[in-house]
LUMDOBA-114865 format. One record per residue: y, z, x of N, C-alpha, C in turn; residue in one letter. Coordinates in steps of 0.02 Angstrom, whole numbers, plus 32768, in hexadecimal, padded with zeros to 4 digits. Atoms other than C-alpha are relative to their C-alpha. Last residue first. Layout:
n.yy n.zz n.xx ca.yy ca.zz ca.xx c.yy c.zz c.xx resn
Y Z X Y Z X Y Z X a
...
//
This chain:
n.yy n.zz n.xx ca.yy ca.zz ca.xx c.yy c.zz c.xx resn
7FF7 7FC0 8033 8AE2 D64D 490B 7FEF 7FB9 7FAB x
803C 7FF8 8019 8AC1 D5D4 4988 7FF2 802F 7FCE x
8005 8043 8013 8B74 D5A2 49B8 7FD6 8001 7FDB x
7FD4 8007 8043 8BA2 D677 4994 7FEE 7FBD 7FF9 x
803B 7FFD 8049 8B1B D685 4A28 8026 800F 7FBB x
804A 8024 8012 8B64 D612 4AA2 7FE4 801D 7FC3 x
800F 800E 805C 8C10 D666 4A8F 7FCC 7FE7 7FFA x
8012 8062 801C 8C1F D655 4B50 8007 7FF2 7FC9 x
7FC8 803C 7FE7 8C88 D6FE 4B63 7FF3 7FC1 7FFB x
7FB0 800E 8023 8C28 D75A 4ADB 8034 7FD4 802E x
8007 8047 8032 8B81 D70C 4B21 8031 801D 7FDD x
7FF3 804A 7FDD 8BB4 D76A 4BD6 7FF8 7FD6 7FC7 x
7FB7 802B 7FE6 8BED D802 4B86 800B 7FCB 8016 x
7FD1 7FF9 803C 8B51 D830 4B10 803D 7FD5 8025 x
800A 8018 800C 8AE3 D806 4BCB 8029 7FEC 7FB6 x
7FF1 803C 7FD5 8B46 D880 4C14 7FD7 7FC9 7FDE x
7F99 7FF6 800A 8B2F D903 4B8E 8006 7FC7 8030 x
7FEE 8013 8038 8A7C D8DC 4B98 8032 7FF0 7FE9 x
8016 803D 8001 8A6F D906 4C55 8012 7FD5 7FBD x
7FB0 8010 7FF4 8ADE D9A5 4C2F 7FE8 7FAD 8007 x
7FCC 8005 8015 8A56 D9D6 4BC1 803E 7FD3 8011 x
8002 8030 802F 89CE D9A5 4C27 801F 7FF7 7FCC x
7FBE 803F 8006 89F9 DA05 4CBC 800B 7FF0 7FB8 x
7FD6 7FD5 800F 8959 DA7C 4CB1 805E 7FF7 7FDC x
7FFE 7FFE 8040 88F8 D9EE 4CC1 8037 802F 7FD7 x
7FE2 802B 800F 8936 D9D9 4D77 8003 7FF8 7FB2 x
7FB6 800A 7FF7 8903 DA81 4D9F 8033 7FC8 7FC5 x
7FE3 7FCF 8028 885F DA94 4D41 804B 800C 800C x
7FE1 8021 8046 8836 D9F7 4DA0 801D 8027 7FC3 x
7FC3 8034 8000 8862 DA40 4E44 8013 7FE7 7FBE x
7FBD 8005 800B 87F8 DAD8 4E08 8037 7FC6 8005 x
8010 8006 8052 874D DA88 4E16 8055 8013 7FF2 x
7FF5 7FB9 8023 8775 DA7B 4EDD 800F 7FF7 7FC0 x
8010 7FD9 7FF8 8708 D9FF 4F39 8017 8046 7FE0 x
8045 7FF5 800B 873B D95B 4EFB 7FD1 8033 8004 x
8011 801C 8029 87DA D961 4ECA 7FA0 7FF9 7FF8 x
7FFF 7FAD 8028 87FD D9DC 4F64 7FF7 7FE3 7FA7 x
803C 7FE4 7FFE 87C9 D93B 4FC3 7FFF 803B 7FD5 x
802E 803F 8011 885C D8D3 4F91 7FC2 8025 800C x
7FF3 8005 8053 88D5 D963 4F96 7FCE 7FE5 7FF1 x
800F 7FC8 8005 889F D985 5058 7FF9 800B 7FAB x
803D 8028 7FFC 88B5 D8B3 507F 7FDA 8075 7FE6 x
8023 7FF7 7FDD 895C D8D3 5042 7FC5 7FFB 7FF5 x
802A 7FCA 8007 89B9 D875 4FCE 7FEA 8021 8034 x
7FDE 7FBA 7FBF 8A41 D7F4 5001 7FE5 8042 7FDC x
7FC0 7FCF 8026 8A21 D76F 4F67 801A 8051 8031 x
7FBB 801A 803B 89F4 D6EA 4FB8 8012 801F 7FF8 x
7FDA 8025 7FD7 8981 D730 5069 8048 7FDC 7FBE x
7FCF 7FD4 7FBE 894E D7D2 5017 8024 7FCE 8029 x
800A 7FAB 8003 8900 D79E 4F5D 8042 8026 803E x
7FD4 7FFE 802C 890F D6F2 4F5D 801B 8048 7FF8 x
7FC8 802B 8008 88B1 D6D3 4FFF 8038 8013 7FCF x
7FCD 7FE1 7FB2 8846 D778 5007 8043 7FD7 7FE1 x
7FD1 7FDD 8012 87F8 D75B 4F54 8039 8010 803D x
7FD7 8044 8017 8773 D6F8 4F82 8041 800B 7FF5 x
7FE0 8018 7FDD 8734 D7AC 4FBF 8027 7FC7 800D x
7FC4 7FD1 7FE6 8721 D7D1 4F05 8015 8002 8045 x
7FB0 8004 8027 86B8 D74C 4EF1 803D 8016 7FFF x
7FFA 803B 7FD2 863F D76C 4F95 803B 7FEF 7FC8 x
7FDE 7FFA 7FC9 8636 D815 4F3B 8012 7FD2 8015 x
7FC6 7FEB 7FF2 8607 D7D5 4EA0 8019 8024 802F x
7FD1 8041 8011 8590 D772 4EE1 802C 8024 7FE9 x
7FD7 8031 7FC0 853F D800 4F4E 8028 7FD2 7FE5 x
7FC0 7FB9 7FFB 8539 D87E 4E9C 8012 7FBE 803F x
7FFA 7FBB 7FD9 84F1 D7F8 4E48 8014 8014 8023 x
7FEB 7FDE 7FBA 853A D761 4DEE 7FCB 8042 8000 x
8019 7FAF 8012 84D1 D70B 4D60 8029 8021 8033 x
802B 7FCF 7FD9 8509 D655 4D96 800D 8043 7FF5 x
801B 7FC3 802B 8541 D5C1 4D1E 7FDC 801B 804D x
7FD1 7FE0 7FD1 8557 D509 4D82 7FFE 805A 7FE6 x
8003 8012 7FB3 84E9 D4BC 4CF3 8047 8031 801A x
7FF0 7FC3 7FD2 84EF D531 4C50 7FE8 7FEB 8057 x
8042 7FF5 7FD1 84F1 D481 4BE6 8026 804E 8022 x
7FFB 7FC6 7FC1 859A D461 4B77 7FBD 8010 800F x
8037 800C 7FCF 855A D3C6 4B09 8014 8048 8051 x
803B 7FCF 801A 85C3 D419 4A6C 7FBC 7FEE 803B x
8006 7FBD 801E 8654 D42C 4AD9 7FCC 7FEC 7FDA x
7FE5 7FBF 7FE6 866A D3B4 4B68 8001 8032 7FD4 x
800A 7FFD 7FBE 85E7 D313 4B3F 800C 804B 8011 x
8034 7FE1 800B 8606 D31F 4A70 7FE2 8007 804C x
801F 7FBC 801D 86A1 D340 4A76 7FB3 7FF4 8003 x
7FDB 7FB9 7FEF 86DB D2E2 4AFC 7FD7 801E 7FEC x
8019 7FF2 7FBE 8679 D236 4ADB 800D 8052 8018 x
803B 8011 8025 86C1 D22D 4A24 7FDD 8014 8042 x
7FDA 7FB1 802E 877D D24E 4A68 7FA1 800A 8000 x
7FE5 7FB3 7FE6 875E D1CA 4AE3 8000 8030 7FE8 x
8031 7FE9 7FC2 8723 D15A 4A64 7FE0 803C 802D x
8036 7FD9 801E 87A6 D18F 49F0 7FCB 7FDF 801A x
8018 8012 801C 881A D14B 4A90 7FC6 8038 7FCE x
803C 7FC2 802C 8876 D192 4B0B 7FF4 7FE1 7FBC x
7FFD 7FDE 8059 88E2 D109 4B48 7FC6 8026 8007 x
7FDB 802A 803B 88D4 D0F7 4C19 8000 8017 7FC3 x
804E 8012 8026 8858 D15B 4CA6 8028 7FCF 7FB4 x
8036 7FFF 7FD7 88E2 D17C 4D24 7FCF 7FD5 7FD8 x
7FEE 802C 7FC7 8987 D151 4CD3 7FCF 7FF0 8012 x
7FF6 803A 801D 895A D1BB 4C43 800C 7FC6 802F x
8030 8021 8035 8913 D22C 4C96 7FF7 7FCA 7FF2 x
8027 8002 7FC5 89A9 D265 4D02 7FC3 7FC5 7FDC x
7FDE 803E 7FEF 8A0A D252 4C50 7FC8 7FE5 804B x
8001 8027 802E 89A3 D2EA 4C23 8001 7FAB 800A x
8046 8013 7FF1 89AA D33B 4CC7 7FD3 7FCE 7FB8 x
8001 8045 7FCC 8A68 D31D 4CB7 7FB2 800A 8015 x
7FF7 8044 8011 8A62 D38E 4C1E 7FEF 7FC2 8025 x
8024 8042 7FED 8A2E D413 4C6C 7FF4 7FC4 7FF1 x
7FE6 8009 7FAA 8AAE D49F 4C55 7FB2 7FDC 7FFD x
7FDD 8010 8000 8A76 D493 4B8E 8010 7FF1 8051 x
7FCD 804D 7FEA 89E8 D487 4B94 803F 7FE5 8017 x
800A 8035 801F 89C0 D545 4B81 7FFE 7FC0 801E x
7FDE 8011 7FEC 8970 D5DC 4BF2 8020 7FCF 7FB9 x
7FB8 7FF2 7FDC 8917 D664 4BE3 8047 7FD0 801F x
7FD6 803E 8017 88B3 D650 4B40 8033 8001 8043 x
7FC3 7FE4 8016 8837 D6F0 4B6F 8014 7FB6 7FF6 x
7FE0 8004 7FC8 8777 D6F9 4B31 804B 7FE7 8001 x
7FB9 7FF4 7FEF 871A D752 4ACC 801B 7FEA 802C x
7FED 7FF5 7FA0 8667 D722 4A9C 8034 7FFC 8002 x
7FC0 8018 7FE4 8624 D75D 49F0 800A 7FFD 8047 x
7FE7 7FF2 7FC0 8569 D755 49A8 8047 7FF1 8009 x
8001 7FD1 800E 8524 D738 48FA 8031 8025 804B x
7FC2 800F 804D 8530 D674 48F7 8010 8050 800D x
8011 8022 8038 84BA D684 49AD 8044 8012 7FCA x
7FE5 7FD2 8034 84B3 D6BC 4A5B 7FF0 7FBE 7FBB x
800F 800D 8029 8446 D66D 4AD5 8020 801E 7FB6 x
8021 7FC6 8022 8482 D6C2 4B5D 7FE5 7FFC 7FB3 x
801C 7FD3 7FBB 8490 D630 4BCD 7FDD 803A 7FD7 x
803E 8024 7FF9 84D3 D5DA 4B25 7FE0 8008 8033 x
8026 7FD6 8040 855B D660 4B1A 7FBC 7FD7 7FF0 x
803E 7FC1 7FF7 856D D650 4BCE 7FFE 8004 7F9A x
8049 800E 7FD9 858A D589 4BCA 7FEF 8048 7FE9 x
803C 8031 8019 8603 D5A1 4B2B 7FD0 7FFE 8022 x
800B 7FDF 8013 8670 D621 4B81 7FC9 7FE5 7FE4 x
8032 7FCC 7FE7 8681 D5C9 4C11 7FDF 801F 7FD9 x
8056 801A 7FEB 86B0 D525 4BB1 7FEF 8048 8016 x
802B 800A 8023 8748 D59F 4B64 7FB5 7FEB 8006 x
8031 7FBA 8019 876C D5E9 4C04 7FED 7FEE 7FAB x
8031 7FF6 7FD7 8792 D531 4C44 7FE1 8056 7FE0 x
8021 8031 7FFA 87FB D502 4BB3 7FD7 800B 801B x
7FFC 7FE9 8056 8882 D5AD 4BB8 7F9B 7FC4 7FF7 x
802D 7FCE 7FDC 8867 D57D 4C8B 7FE6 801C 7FA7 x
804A 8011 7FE1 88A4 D4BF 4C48 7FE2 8040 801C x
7FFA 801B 7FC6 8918 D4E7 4BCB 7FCF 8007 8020 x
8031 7FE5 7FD2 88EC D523 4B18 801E 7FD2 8043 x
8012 7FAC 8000 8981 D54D 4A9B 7FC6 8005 8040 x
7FDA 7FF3 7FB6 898D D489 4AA2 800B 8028 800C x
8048 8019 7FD2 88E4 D48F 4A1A 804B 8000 804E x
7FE5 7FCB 7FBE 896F D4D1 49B0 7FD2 800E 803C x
7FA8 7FF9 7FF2 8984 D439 492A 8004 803D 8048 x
7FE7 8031 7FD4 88CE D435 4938 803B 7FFB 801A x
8008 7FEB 7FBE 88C5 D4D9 48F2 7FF3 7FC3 8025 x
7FD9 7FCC 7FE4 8926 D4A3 4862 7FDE 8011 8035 x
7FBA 8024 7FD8 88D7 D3FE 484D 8031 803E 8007 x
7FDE 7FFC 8022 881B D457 4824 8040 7FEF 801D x
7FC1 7FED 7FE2 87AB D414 4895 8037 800B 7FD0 x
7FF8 7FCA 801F 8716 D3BB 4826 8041 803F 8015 x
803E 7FC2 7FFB 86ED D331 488D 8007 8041 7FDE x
8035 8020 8019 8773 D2C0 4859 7FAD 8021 8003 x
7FFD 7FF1 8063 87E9 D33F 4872 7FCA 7FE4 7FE7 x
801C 7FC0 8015 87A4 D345 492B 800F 800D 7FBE x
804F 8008 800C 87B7 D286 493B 7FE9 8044 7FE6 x
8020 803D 8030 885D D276 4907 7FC7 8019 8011 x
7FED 7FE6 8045 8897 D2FB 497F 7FDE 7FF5 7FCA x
801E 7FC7 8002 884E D2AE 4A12 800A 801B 7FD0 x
8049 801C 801E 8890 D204 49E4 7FD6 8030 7FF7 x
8016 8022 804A 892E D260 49E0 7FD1 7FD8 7FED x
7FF0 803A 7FF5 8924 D2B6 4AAC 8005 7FD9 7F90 x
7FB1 8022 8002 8931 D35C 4ABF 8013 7FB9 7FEA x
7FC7 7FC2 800C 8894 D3B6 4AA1 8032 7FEB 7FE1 x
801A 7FE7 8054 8815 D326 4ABB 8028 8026 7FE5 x
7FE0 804B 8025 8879 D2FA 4B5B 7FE5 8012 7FB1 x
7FB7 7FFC 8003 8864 D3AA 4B9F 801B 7FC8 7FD4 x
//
């Protein structure tokens, strides 16, 4: 996160080859945007992929609404330093290891998808009938996909009312 956001961080990744336009939008990644990047890195080195290979994954959040984990930081652990910066990259992205990494089968993803109760039926006022018909009936997801228009369209209306993506334009 600090490598991202921070201007020693910056500095250092130009200095490494980082072209300064996609530095400039390194705050495009927030910390789950951040965390499914490393993921993607352990499994593509899990699966040994290579130059020829693509792995897809989503950007879902930014920096922006987390600023104060920034500052947090800063308080906590002090200046960010090209040190720091220097330690990052090569520790958290090109030293990414596939520790913590597990292959799910069918019981782990079940035991995952029951993880799912809490947020699922006790936060957001689901039922515990919805929550299983995700797992047992192939249609549910042919349901919800089905949507994906109006989903889209709602997503069009929420970054026309923020303007976020005319800032980044």
């Amino acid at each position: 996160m600090r490598l991202f956001n921070e201007p020693a961080g910056h500095k250092w990744l130009q200095s490494k080859g980082v072209p300064a336009d996609l530095v400039g939008k390194l705050d495009l990644l927030g910390i789950s945007s951040i965390a499914n990047l490393l993921a993607s890195i352990k499994m593509a080195r899990y699966y040994e992929l290579g130059s020829n290979d693509v792995v897809l994954t989503i950007a879902t959040d930014s920096m922006e609404m987390y600023q104060s984990r920034v500052q947090e930081y800063r308080k906590l652990e002090g200046e960010y330093t090209a040190h720091h910066a220097a330690a990052d990259l090569d520790r958290r992205l090109h030293g990414q290891t596939t520790d913590h990494l597990q292959e799910l089968g069918y019981w782990d993803r079940k035991r995952m998808h029951n993880l799912k109760y809490y947020t699922w039926v006790e936060q957001q006022g689901r039922t515990s009938e919805d929550l299983n018909a995700q797992w047992y009936d192939p249609e549910w997801w042919n349901r919800q996909f089905h949507t994906i228009e109006a989903w889209d369209e709602k997503i069009r209306e929420f970054n026309r009312r923020t303007g976020l993506l005319e800032k980044y334009r």
